[in-house]
N, C-alpha and C positions, 0 to 999 in steps of 0.2 A: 534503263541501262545502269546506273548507278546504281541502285535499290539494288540490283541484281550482285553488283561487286561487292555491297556493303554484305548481302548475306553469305557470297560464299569467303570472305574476308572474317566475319563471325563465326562460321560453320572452320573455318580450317585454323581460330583461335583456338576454340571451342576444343575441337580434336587435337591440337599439342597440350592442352591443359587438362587431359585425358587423366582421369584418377581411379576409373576402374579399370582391372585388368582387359585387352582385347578377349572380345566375343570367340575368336579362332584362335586358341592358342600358341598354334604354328604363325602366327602374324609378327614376325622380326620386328616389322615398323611401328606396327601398335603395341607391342613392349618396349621400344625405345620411348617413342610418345608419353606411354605410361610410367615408366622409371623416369622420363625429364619431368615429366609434372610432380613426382614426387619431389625429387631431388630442387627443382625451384621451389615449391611451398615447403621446403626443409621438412616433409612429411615422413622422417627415415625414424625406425627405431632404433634407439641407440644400445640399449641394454641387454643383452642376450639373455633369452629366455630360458629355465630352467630346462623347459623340456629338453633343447636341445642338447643344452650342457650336461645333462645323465649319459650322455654316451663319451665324455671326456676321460672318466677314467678306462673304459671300454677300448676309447683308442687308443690309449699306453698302451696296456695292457699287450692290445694285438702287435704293437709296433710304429703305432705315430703317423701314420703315409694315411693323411685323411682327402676327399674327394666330397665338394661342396658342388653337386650337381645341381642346375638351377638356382644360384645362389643370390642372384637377383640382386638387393641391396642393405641383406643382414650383416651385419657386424659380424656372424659367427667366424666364417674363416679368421679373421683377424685374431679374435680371442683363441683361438684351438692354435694358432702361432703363436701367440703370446703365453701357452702353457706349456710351448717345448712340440709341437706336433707339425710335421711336414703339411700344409696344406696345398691344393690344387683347388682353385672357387673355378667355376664355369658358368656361362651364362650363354642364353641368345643373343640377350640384347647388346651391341654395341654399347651400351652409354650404360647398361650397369656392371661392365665388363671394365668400363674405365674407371668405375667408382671402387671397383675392389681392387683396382691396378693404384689406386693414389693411397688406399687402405693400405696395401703391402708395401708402397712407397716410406710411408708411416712407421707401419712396423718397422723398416727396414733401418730409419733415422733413432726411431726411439730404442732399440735395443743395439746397434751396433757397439755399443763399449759394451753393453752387458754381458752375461754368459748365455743367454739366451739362445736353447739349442733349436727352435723352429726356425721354417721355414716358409715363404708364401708369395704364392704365386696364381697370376688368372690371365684366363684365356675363354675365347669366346668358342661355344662350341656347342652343340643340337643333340643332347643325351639320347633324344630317340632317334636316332640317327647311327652314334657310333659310342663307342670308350673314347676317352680321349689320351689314350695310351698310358702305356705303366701300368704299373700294378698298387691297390689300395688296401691296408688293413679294415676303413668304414668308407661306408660312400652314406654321404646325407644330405637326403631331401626333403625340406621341409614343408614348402608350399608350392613344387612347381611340377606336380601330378595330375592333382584330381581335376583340373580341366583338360586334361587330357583324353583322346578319344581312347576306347577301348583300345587297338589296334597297337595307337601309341604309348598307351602305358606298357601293353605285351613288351614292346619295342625295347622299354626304356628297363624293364623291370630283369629283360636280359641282358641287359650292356649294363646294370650295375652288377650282376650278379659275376659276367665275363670281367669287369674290371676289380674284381675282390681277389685278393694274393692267394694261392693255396695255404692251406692249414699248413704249418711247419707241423714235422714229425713229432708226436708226443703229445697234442695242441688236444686240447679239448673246447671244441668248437659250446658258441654262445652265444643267446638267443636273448634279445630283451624288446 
């Protein structure tokens, strides 16, 4: 009987210390799992990658109202506020929903005297599922797709395109 508690006492360690992504990507609890085990082993990248940052001047450009669908626990929203751009981070998981909620906290302390025109904000929310209202000059996704089921990328690949602003008059639309 003991043996017995000690394994599922190990087995349900085991699983909050969870450092690959859930097998089901629709699995809310095994992305919290997975973001806490990042977030305890300070496993976070901190430096925003260029890839994503090519679309910086992009969102000037269109108007700054950027949409960080699936944004799990990259720095990027942070930095696209830190450049003067309206951001919205979204996530599933509860708990990395709270880490871009302490991120914008951040922002919010560190630029207050400055002139600094951005904006940032997050909310938990299931891209294949819905928009999370408003309207976006970019929506960016970086890593939280391709384990997606076909069905649900269909899902998610309309509700970025529904959440993208119409082309103001005169606009010549752009592709990168």
């Amino acid at each position: 009987m003991r043996l017995r508690k000690l394994l599922e006492l190990a087995k349900s360690t085991f699983r909050t210390r969870q450092t690959n992504p859930p097998e089901d990507w629709d699995d809310k609890s095994g992305w919290d799992r997975y973001f806490s085990a990042k977030l305890s082993a300070e496993r976070i990248v901190s430096d925003p990658d260029m890839i994503v940052l090519r679309f910086l001047s992009l969102a000037h450009k269109k108007g700054g109202r950027i949409w960080f669908a699936g944004c799990g626990l990259d720095r990027y929203p942070k930095t696209y506020a830190e450049q003067g751009c309206k951001v919205l981070a979204t996530d599933l998981s509860s708990v990395a929903v709270m880490h871009q909620q302490r991120l914008a906290e951040a922002f919010l302390r560190e630029n207050k005297s400055a002139q600094v025109q951005g904006a940032f904000s997050a909310a938990e929310h299931d891209f294949t599922k819905s928009t999370p209202g408003g309207e976006f000059d970019v929506v960016i996704n970086c890593r939280a797709f391709q384990g997606l089921s076909v069905n649900a990328m269909r899902a998610a690949a309309g509700h970025f395109y529904a959440a993208l602003r119409p082309e103001r008059p005169g606009a010549t639309p752009e592709f990168d």
